[in-house]
C-alpha positions as CSV (number, residue, x, y, z in Angstrom):
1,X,3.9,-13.2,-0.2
2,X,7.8,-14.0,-0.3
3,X,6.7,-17.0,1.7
4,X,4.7,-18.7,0.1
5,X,6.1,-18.3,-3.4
6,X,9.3,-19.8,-1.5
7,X,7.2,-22.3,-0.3
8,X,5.4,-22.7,-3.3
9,X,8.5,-22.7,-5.7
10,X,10.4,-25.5,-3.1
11,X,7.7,-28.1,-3.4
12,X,8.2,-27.7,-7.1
13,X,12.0,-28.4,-6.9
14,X,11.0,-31.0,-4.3
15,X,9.3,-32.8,-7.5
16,X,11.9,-34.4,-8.7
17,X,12.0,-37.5,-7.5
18,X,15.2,-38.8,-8.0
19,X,14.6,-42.7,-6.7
20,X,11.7,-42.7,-9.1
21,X,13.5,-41.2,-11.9
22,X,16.6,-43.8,-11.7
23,X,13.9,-46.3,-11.2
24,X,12.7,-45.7,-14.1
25,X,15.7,-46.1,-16.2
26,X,16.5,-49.1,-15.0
27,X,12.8,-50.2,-14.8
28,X,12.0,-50.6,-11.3
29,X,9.9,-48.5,-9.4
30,X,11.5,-48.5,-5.8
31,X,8.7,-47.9,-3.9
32,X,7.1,-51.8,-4.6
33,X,10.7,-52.7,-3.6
34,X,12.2,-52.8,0.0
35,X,10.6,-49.9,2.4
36,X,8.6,-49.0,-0.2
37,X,10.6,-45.8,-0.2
38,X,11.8,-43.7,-2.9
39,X,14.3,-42.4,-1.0
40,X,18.6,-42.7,-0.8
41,X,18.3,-46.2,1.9
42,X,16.0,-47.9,-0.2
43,X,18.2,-47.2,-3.3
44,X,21.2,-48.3,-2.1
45,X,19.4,-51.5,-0.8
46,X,17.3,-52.7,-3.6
47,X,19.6,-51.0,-6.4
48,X,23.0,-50.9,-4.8
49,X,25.6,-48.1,-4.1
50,X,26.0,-46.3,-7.0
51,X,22.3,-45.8,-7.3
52,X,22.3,-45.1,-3.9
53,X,24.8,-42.4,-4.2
54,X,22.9,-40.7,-7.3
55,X,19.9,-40.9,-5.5
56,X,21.1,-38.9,-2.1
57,X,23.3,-36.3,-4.7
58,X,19.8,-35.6,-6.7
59,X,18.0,-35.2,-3.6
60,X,20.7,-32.9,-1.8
61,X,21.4,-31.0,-4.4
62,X,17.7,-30.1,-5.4
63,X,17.2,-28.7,-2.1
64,X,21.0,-26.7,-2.4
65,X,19.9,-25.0,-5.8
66,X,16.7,-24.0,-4.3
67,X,18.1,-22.5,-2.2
68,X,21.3,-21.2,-3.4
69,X,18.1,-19.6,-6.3
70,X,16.3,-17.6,-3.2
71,X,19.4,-16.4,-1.9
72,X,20.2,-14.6,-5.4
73,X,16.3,-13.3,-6.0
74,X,15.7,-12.1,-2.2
75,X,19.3,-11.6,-1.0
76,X,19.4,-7.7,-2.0
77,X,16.0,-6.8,-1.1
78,X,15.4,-9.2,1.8
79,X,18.7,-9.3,3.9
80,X,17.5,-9.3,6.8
81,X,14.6,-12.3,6.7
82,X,16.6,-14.4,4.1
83,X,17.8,-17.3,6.5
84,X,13.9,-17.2,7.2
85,X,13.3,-17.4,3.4
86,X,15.3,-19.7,2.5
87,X,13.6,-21.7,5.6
88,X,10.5,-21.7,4.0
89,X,11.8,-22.7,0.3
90,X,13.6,-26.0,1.8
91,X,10.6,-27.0,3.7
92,X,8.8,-27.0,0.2
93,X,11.5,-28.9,-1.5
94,X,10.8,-31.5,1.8
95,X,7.3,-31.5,1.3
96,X,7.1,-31.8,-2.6
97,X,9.9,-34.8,-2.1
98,X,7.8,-36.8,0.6
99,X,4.5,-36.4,-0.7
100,X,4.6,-35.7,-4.5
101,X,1.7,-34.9,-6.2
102,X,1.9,-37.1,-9.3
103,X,2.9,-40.3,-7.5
104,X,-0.1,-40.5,-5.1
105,X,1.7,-38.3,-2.6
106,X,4.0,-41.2,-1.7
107,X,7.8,-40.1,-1.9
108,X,10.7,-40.4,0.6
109,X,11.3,-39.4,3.9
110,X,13.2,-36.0,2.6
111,X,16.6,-36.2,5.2
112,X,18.7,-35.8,2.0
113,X,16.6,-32.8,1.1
114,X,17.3,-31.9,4.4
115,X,20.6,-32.2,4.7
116,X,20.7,-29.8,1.3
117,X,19.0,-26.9,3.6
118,X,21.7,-28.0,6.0
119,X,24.2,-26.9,4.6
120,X,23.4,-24.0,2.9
121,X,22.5,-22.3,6.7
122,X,25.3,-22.7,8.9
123,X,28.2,-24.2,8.9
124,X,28.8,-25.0,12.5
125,X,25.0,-26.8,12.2
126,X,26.8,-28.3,9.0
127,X,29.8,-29.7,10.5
128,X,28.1,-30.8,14.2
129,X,25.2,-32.7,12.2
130,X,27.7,-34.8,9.5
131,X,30.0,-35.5,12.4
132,X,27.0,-37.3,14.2
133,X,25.3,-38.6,11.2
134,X,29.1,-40.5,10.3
135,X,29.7,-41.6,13.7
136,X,26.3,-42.4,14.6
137,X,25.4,-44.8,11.6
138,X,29.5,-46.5,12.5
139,X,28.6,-47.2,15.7
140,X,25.0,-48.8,15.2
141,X,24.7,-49.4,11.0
142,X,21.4,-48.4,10.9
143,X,20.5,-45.1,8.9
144,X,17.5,-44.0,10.4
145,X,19.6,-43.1,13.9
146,X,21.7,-41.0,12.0
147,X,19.3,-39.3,10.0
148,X,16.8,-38.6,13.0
149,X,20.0,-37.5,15.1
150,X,20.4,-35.0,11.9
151,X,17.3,-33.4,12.1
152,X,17.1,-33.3,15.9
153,X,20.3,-31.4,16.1
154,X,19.6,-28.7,13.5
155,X,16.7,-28.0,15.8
156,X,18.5,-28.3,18.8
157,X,21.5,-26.0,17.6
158,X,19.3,-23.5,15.3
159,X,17.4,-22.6,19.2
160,X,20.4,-22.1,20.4
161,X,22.7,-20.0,18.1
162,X,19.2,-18.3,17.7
163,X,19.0,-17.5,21.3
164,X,22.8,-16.9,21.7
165,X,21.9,-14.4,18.9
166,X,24.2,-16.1,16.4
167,X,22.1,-16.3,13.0
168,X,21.6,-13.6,11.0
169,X,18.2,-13.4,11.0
170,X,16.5,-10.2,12.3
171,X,15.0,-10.7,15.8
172,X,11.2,-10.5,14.7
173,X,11.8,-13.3,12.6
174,X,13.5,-15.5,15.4
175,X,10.4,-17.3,16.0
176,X,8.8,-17.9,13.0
177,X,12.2,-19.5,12.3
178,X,12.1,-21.8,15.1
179,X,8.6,-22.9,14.3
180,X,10.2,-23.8,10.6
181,X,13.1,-25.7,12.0
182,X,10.3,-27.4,14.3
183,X,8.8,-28.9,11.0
184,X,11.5,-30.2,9.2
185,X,12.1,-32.5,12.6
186,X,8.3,-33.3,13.0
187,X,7.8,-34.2,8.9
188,X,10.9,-36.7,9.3
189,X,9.8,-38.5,12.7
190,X,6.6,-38.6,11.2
191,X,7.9,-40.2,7.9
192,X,10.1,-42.5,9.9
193,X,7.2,-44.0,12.5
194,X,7.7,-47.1,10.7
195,X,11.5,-46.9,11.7
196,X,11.5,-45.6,15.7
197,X,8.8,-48.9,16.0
198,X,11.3,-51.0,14.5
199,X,14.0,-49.6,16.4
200,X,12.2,-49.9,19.9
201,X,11.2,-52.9,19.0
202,X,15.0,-54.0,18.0
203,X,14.4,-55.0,14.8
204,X,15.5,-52.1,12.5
205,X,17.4,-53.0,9.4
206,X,21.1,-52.1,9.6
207,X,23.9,-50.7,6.8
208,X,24.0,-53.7,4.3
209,X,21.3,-55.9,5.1
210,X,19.1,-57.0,2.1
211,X,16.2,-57.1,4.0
């Protein structure tokens, strides 16, 4: 039950669309604009940095409180499933932030959202996926590598810290974990297929470009 009122609770949080919001304000709905994306790399394109930069803090820090919120209900009562919990409440802040319910299902692509789980987990996860994210996105300008780097390397380093017996996460809960993880990298390859084609095809838009 914990689950899915995490779950449940997260694609609330995920709700708030913070692209569409600003968008509002300033009357322009981003997603008729650029990628068609409500998310941080559309903002900053169509609506420029300081949108941009309110856009990713709105969308990180939904996903923090969430889950800053089930570590304070669940911590005392569920210690040892709580990285597990908290899991399950970020993927719902993903989900409700890619495919919201009262805009057709059509949101962003949920790495800032992401990134807010991130960081709340681990911080060696923390520390190894910013440091490839920054020096990723300098090397090539273009923000889908980074964010898909992101995602693949919590995967990558969650296995292993989980297999090195590193996370604090009771052993029957290991798996179900990894399955989690799993998901957050499969929702945003999925949500960037438009991006990998681009990218194979050597055409993806890079940092700064209006197009």
């Amino acid at each position: 039950m914990e689950r899915v009122i995490c779950l449940a609770v997260g694609y609330v949080f995920g709700l708030f669309q913070t692209g569409y919001l600003y968008g509002r304000i300033v009357h322009k709905d981003l997603r008729q604009y650029g990628s068609g994306n409500s998310g941080t790399t559309n903002a900053l394109r169509v609506l420029g940095k300081k949108a941009g930069i309110l856009v990713f803090l709105g969308d990180f820090l939904k996903a923090v409180v969430l889950c800053l919120l089930i570590r304070f209900f669940y911590g005392a009562s569920k210690p040892d499933m709580m990285p597990l919990l908290v899991l399950y409440g970020g993927l719902g802040v993903v989900l409700g932030h890619n495919y919201p319910c009262y805009l057709h299902f059509k949101g962003g692509k949920g790495i800032a959202a992401t990134a807010g789980v991130i960081i709340t987990m681990d911080w060696r996860i923390t520390l190894v996926c910013l440091a490839a994210f920054v020096i990723s996105v300098a090397a090539t300008r273009i923000v889908s590598v980074g964010s898909l780097l992101v995602v693949s390397l919590f995967l990558i380093m969650w296995l292993i810290l989980g297999q090195m017996g590193l996370l604090p996460l009771a052993g029957e809960y290991l798996l179900e974990s990894y399955v989690i993880v799993l998901l957050f990298a499969a929702l945003a390859y999925w949500r960037h297929r438009a991006n990998i084609k681009r990218l194979l095809n050597g055409t993806e838009n890079r940092f700064g470009s209006k197009k």
